[in-house]
VOGU-3710 file (C-alpha; in Angstrom, 3 decimals, decimal comma):
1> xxxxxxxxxx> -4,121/1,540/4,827  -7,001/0,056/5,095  -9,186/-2,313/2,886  -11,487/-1,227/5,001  -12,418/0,575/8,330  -12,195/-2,582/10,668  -10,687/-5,606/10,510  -11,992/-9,530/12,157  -10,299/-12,516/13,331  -11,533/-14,723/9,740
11> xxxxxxxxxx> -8,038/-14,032/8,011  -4,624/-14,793/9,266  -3,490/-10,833/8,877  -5,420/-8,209/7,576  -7,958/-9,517/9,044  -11,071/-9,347/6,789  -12,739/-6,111/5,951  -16,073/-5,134/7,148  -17,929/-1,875/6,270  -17,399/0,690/8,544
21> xxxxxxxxxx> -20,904/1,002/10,258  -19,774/-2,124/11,885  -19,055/-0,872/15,515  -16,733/-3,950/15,615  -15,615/-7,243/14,174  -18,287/-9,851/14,765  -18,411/-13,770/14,050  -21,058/-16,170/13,392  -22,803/-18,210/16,355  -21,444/-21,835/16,568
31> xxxxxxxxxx> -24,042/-24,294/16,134  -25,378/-26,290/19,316  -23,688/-29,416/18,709  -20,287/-28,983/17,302  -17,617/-28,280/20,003  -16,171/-24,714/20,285  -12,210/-24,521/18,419  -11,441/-21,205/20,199  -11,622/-20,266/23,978  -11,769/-16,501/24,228
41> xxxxxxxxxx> -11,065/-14,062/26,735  -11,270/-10,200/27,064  -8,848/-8,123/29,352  -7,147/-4,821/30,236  -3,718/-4,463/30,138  -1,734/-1,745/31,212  0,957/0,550/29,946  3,563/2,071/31,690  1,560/5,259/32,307  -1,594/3,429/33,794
51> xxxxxxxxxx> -3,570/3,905/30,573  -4,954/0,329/29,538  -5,480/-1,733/26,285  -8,921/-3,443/25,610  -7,559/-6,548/24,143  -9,005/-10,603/23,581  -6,775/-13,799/23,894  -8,034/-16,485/21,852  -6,527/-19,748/22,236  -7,175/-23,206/20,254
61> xxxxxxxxxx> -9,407/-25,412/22,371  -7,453/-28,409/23,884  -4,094/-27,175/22,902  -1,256/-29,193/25,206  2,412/-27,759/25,213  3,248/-23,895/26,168  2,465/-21,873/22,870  3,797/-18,949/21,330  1,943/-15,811/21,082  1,051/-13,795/17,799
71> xxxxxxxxxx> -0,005/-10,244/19,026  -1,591/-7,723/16,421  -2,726/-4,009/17,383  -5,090/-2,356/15,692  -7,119/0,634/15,162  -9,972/-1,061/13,823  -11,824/-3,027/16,642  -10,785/-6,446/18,491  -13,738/-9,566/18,184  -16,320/-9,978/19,980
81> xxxxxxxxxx> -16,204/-13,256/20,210  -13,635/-16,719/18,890  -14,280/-18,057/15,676  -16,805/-20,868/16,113  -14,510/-23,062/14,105  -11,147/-22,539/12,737  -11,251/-20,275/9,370  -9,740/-21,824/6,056  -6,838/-19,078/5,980  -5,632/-20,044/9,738
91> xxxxxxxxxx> -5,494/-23,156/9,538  -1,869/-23,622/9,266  -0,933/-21,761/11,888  -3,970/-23,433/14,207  -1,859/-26,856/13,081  1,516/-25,466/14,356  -0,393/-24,251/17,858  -0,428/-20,182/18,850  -2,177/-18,663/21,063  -3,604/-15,207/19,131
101> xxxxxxxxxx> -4,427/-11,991/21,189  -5,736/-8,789/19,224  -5,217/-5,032/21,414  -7,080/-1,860/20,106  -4,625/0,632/19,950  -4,423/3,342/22,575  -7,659/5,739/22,050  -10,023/3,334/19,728  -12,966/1,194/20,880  -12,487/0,472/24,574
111> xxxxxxxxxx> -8,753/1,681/24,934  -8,062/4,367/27,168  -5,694/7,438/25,568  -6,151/9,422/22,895  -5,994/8,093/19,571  -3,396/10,699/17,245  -2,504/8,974/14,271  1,756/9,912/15,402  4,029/7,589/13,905  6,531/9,876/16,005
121> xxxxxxxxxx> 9,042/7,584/18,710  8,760/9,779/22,457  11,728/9,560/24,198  10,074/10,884/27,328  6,746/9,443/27,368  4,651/6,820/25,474  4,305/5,695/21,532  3,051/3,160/19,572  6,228/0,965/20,590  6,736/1,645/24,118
131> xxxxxxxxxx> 3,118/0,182/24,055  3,643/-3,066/22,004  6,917/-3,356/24,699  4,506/-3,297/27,714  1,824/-5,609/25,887  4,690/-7,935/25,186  5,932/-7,701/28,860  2,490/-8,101/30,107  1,381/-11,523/28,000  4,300/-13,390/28,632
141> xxxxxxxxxx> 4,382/-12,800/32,519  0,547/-13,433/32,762  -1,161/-15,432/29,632  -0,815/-18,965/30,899  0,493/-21,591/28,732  2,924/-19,890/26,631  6,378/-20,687/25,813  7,878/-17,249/26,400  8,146/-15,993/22,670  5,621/-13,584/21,013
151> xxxxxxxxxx> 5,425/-12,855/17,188  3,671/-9,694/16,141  1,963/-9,781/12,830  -0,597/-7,509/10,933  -1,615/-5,422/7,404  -1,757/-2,168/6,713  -2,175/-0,066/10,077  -1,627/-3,305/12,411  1,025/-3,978/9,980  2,575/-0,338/10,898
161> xxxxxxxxxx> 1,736/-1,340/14,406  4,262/-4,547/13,717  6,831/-2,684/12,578  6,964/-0,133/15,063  7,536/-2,676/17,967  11,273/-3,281/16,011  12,497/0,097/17,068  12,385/-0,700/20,750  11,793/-4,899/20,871  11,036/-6,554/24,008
171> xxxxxxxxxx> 13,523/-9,269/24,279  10,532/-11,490/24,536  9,779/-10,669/20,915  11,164/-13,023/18,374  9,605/-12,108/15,377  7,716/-9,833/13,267  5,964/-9,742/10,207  5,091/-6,111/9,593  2,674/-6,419/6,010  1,833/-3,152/3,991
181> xxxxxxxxxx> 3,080/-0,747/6,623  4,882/2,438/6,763  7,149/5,068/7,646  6,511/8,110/6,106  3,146/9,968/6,142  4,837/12,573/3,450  6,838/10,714/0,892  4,742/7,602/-0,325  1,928/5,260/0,916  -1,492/6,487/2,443
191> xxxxxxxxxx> -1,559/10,423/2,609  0,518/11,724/0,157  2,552/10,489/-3,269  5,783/12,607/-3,394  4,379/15,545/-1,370  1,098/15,090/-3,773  -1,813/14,554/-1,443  -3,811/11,600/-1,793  -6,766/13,401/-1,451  -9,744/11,333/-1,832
201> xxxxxxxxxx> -8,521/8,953/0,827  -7,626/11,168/3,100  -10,853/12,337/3,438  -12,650/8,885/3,566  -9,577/7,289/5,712  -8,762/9,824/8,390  -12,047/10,806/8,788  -12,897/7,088/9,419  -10,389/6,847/12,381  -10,928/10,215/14,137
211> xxxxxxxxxx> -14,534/11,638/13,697  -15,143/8,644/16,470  -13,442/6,472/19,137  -14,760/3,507/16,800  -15,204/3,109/13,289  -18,017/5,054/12,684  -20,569/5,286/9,799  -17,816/7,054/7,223  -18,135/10,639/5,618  -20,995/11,106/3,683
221> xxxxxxxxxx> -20,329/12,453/0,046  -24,190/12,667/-0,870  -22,999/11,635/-4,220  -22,519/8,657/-6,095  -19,364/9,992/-8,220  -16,952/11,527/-5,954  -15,439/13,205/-8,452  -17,988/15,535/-8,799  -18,272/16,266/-5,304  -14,710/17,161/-4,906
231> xxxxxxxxxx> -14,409/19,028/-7,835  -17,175/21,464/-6,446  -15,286/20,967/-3,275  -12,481/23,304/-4,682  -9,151/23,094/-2,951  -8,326/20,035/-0,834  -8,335/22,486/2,866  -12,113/23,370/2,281  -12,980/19,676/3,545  -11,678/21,772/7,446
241> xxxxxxxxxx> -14,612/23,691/7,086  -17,008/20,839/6,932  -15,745/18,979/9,628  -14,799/21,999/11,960  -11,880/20,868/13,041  -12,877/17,496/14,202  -9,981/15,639/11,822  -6,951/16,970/13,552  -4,500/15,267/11,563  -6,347/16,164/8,253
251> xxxxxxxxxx> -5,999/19,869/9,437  -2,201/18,926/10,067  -1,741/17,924/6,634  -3,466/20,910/5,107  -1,223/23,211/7,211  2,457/21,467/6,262  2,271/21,190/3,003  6,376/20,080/2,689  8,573/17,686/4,025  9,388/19,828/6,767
261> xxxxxxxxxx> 9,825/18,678/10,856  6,077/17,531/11,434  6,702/15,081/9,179  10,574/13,761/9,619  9,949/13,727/13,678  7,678/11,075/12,614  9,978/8,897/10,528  10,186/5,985/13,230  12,542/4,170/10,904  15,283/6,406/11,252
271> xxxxxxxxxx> 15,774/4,596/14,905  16,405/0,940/13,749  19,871/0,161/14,154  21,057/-3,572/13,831  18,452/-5,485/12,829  17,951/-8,318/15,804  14,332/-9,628/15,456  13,992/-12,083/12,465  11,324/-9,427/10,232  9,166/-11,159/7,411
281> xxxxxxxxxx> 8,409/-7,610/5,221  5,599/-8,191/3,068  4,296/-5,913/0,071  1,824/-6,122/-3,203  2,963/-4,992/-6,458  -0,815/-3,690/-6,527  -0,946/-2,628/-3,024  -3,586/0,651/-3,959  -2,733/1,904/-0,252  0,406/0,829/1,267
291> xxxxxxxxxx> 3,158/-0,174/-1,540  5,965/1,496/-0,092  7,000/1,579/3,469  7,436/-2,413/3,756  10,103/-2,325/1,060  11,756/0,685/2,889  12,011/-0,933/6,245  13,788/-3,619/4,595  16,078/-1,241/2,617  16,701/0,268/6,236
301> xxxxxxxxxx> 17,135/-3,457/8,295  19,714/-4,648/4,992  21,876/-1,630/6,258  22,977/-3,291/9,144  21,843/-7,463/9,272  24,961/-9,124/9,500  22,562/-12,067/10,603  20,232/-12,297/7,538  17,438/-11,597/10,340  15,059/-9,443/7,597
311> xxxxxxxxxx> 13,363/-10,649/4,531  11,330/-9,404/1,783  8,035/-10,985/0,113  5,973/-9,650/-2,525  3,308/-10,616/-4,988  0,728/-9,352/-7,577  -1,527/-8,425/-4,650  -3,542/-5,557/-3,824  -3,619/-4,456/0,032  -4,086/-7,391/1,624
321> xxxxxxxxxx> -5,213/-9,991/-0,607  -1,898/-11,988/-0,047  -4,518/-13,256/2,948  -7,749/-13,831/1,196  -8,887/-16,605/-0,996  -8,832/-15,242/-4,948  -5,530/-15,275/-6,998  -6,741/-13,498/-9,373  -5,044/-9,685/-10,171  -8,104/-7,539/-10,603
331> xxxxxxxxxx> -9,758/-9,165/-13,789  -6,026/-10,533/-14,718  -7,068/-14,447/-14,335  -4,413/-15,754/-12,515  -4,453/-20,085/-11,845  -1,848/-20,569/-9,644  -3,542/-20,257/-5,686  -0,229/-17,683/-4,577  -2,231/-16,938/-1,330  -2,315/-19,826/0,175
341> xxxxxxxxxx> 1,058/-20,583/-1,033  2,552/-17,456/0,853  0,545/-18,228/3,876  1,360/-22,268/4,042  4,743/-21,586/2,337  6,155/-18,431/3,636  4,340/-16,899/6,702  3,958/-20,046/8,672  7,319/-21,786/7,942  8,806/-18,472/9,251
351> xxxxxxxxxx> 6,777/-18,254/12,313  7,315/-21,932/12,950  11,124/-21,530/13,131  11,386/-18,534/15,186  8,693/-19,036/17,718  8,660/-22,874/17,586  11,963/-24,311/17,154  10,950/-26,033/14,390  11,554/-26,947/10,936  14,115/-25,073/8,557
361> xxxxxxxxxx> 14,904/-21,407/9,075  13,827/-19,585/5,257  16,706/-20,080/2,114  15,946/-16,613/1,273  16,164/-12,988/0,991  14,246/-12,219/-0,934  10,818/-13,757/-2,798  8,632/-12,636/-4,952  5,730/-14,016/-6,910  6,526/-12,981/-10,329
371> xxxxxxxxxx> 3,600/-12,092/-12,723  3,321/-12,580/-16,336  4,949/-15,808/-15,566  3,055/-16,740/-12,678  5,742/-18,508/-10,479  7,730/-17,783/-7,730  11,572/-16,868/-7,448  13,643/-16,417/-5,168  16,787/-13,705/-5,140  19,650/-13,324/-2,695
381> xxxxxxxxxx> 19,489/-9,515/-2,366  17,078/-7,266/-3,810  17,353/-5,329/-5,727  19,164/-7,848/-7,546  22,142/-7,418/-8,842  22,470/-8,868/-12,351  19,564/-7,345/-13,452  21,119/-4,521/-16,572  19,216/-0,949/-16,556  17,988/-0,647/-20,252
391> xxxxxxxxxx> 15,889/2,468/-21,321  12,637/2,511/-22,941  12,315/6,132/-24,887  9,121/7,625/-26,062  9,188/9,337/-29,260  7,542/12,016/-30,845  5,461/9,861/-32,626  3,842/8,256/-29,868  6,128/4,940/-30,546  8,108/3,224/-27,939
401> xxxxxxxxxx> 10,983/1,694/-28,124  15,174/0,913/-26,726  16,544/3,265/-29,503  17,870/6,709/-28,333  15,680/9,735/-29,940  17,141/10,892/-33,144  19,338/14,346/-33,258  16,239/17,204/-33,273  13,183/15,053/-32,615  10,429/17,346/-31,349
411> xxxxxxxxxx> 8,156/16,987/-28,271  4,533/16,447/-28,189  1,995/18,463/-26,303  -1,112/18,522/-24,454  -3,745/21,136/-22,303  -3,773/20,030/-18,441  -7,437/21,835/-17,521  -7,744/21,744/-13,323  -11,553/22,332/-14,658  -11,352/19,147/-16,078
421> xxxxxxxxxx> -8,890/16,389/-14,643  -8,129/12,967/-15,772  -9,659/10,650/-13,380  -8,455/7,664/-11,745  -10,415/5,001/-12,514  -13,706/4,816/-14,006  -16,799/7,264/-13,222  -18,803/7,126/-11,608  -16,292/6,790/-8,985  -17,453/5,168/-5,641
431> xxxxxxxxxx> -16,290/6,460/-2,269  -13,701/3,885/-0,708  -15,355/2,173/1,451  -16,689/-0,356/0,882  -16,114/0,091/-2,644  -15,240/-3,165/-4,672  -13,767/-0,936/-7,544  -11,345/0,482/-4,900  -9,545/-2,973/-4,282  -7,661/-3,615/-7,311
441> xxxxxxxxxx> -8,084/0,029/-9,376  -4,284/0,003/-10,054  -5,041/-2,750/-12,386  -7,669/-1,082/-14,191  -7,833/-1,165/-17,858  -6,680/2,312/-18,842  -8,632/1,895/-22,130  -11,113/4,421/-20,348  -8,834/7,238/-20,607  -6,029/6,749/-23,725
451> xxxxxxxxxx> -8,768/8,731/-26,030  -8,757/11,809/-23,924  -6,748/14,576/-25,474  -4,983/15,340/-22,267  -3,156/11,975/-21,968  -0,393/11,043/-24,397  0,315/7,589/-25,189  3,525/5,718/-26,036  3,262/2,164/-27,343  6,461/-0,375/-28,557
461> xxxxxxxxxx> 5,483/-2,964/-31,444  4,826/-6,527/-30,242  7,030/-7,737/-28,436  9,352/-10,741/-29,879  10,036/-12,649/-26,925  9,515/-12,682/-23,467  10,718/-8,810/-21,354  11,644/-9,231/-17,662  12,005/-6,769/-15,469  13,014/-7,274/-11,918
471> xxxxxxxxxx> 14,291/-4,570/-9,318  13,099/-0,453/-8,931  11,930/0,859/-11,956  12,142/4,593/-12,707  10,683/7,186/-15,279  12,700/10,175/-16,429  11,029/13,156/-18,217  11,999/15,854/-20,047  9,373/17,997/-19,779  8,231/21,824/-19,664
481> xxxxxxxxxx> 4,697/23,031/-18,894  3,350/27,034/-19,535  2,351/27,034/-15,890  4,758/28,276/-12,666  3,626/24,360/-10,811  2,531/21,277/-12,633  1,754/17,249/-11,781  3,425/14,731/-14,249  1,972/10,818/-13,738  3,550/8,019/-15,798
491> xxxxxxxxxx> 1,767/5,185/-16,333  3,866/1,447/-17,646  1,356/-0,702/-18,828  1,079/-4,525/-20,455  -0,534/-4,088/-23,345  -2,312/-7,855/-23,778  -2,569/-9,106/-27,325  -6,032/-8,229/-28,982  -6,627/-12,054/-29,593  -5,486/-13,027/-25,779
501> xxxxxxxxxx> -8,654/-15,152/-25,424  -7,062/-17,589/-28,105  -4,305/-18,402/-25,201  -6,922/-19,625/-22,327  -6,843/-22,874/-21,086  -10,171/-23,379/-19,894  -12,442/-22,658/-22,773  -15,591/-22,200/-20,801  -13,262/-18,623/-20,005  -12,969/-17,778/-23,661
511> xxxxxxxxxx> -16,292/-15,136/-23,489  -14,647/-13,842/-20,225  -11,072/-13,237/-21,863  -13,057/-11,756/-24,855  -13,456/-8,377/-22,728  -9,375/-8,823/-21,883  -8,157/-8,398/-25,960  -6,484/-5,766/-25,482  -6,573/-5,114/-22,243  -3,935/-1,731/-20,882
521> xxxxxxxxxx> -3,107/-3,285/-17,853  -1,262/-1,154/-15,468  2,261/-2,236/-13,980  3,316/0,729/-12,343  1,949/4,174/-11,722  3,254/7,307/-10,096  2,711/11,258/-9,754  5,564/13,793/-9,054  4,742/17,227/-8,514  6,601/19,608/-10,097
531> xxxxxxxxxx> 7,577/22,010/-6,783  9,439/19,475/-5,528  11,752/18,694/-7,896  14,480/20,204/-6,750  13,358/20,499/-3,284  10,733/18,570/-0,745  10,882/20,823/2,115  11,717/24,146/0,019  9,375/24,102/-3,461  10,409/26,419/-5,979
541> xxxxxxxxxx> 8,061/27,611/-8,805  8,922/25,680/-12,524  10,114/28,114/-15,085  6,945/28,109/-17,701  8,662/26,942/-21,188  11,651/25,505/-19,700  12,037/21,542/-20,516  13,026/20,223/-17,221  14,347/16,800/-15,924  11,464/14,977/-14,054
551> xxxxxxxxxx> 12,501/11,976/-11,819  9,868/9,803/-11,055  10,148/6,298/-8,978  7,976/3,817/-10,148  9,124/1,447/-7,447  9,581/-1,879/-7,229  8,321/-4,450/-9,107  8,670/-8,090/-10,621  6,898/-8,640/-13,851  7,049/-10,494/-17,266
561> xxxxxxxxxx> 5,830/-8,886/-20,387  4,941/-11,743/-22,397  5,762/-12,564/-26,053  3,697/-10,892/-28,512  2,063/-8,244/-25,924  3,204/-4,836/-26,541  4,469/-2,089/-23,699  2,840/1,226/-23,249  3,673/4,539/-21,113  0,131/6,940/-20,567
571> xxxxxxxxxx> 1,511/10,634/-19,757  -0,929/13,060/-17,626  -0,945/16,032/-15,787  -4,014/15,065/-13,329  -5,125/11,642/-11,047  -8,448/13,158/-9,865  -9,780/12,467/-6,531  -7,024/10,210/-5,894  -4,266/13,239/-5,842  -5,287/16,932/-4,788
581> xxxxxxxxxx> -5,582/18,771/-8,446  -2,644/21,187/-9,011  -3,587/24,425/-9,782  -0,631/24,913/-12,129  0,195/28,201/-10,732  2,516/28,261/-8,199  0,980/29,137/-4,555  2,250/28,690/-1,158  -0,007/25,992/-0,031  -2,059/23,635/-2,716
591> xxxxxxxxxx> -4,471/22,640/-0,187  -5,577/26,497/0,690  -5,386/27,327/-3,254  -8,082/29,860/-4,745  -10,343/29,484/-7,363  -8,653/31,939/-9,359  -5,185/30,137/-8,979  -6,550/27,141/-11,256  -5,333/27,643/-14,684  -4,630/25,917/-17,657
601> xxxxxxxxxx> -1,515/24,778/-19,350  -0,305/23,234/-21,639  2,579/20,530/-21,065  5,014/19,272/-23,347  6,621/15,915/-23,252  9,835/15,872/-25,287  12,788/14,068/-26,663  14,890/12,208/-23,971  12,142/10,591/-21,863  12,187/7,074/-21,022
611> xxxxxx> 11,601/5,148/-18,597  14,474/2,554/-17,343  13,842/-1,149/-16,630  15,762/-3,075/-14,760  15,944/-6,024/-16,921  17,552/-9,637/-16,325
//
């Protein structure tokens, strides 16, 4: 959720990241003579229950006309101060005129309350909404100068924060533009993939936001490669015993290990009804964090918008980086500047309309920055509907293709060892904050592990023209392992041509692209754990032998695979620290497994599998 553990007033909505020993956002001293672009000013404002919010108004110098307001809330930290001049990435919105007021979140920095992590709507007392209703109520009635209409905006945790505020609006509030957030601690996004727990970022996350009232100095591995540390760690609930109880929700998570009531009182979506506040939903194909919830609350608003109020944007952008200044998708050169685009194109226009009165109310309902091709389109639902579901099968002998396996084609096998799991991304691998390598690892060439005899690789022959796929893509296994519990991940990856530096157009790139012939770049990538299956609240052991039918969402996604690349699917039984390690043998609770409940298996991957494209 969280690029990082704090966020500052330099970009328009993440904001920037900052590591986390950073008590709080600071900015840079303006110099003598130039005159200040920001007056700032720091108050309390109170909730319905008395408890009060530690929150900053900044407003452009010399602005003349009531303003709008664009609230964000936040765990990480309001600024200490205005910018001393107006940042690159605001500039924009600084043009249209709004007057910008950041609120730490009930329990963090100087908030009072206590700070619980709930995504759970009280119908008795206070939540995260009843409190963006009483900051609403409060700004308009007493922040001078402003035309009556707020617009709440944010990434990642603010962007949950955002979202939140749409299950009980203020009628003051006439837009929102929740970005990377989410509604479901259980099923996808920060803490767990399908019931599989993320477990590495749990630990460096969670422990960020509740091991202090601020950010913190962030949990101390005494490593430099993770994985090693939490494979002596053992199982996933041993990380209680180190911080005695001081991570509540960690402990939470360790102790409900299905999708049972702890987590579904907490699915705030479930209370949005007729969608009435005009919603901007915002989500990266590469988001490494969030990629999930954003596209849900829209799925949930399009149930019931007989208005066209909600709208969905997404790009080839890792959390956040829709609102920084590189275009580029990990080392993926990309030359087309899609950030700024979204922010001067997309973000502002829609804020301009609903807050100012002005200019034309967005065309769309959907838009997405496609890559491969590099350009933007624009759909009138999503998923849309012309796109045809074709299926891509993987074959015995490691080929790929749209033909239907033969009549008896065998499956292939490999040994999942818990002693020994596949890692995520390169060792060694750095904790997450403030980690470069952890911003754009879903990108990662996956050259680093196709050798290793526990991951099976499927690959199609070049393709002979250009392969579009646009809408949910899924993968669907047949599969058995020799253990009573196993993880399946499925990897789609663009497979770039191994002379792709012959196709740049800036030759001073060509030693660059060298290191990109070749490249496995990942499009999509997803676990499913094999309890589940059948049942997310009830999980049932797996029948060692038995090929079984493995569903796994690869979500959604917008993406050309060029002419004369090639397509490949990576098969694996581990994603190590990223997801827990399963044990293969079936226990009650993964995160309190033994040592003696890790055993090997082997898995078999057999005729029938494919995964299906949505392809226009």
């Amino acid at each position: 959720m969280r690029s990082a553990l704090t966020t500052v007033l330099l970009t328009p909505v993440l904001v920037l990241a900052v590591p986390a020993a950073t008590a709080r956002p600071q900015v840079a001293p303006a110099s003598a003579s130039a005159p200040a672009a920001f007056t700032f000013e720091r108050v309390m404002v109170p909730m319905r229950d008395g408890a009060k919010m530690e929150t900053v108004i900044i407003r452009p110098s010399g602005a003349k006309g009531p303003l709008p307001i664009l609230l964000q809330r936040t765990p990480y930290g309001v600024p200490d101060a205005a910018p001393p001049r107006v940042p690159a990435s605001w500039k924009t919105l600084v043009d249209d005129g709004y007057i910008f007021v950041f609120q730490s979140m009930r329990g963090r920095f100087g908030s009072d309350g206590v700070f619980t992590l709930s995504t759970a709507l009280n119908p008795k007392g206070t939540d995260e909404a009843t409190d963006a209703y009483d900051a609403t109520a409060w700004l308009v009635k007493n922040v001078k100068g402003n035309n009556g209409r707020v617009g709440m905006w944010g990434v990642s945790y603010p962007g949950f924060a955002a979202a939140i505020a749409l299950a009980r609006p203020h009628p003051a509030l006439k837009a929102v533009s929740p970005q990377a957030a989410w509604i479901d601690y259980w099923q996808n996004d920060d803490l767990h993939r399908h019931g599989a727990l993320r477990l590495s970022y749990l630990a460096d996350w969670v422990s960020s936001l509740q091991l202090t009232k601020d950010n913190g100095t962030g949990f101390d591995y005494g490593t430099v490669d993770t994985y090693d540390y939490f494979l002596k760690l053992g199982s996933a609930a041993n990380l209680d015993r180190i911080w005695q109880g001081r991570v509540p929700m960690a402990t939470a998570l360790f102790d409900h290990p299905n999708y049972d009531s702890f987590y579904t009182s907490q699915r705030w979506s479930d209370a949005l009804g007729k969608t009435v506040v005009p919603t901007l939903n915002v989500a990266g194909f590469w988001d490494q964090e969030d990629p999930w919830g954003s596209w849900q609350i829209y799925a949930k608003q399009q149930e019931n918008d007989p208005d066209g109020l909600s709208l969905m944007v997404a790009g080839p952008w890792a959390h956040g980086t829709w609102g920084g200044a590189s275009p580029d998708v990990g080392r993926i050169r990309v030359a087309v500047d899609h950030p700024q685009q979204f922010r001067d194109e997309i973000q502002a226009p829609f804020f301009r309309y609903w807050l100012h009165g002005r200019g034309d109310r967005p065309n769309f309902r959907a838009r997405m920055f496609q890559s491969g091709s590099w350009v933007w389109k624009s759909y009138e639902s999503w998923p849309p509907k012309a796109a045809q579901q074709r299926a891509l099968y993987l074959h015995a002998d490691g080929s790929l293709d749209f033909t239907a396996p033969a009549s008896g084609e065998m499956c292939r096998s490999y040994v999942s060892d818990p002693a020994n799991p596949v890692p995520f991304r390169p060792r060694p691998i750095s904790p997450t904050y403030p980690s470069p390598e952890w911003r754009w690892w879903e990108a990662e060439d996956q050259r680093f592990v196709d050798h290793r005899p526990d991951v099976l690789s499927y690959v199609s022959a070049p393709l002979t023209e250009d392969l579009t796929v646009t809408g949910q893509i899924a993968a669907e296994l047949m599969a058995s392992t020799s253990g009573t519990d196993s993880d399946f991940v499925v990897k789609l990856i663009d497979v770039l041509p191994d002379d792709y530096e012959k196709f740049s157009p800036v030759a001073s790139l060509g030693a660059y692209l060298r290191q990109l012939n070749g490249y496995q770049w990942p499009i999509a990538m997803e676990v499913r754990r094999g309890r589940f299956l059948k049942s997310a609240a009830v999980p049932q052991a797996l029948v060692p032998g038995q090929v079984t039918a493995w569903d796994i969402p690869l979500r959604d996604h917008d993406h050309v695979f060029k002419k004369g690349h090639r397509i490949m699917v990576q098969v694996q039984s581990s994603w190590f620290p990223v997801i827990d390690r399963n044990p293969q043998t079936f226990v009650p609770n993964i995160a309190r497994a033994k040592p003696g409940d890790y055993v090997k298996a082997e898995q078999k991957v057999c005729a029938g599998s494919r995964v299906v494209l949505p392809v226009t």
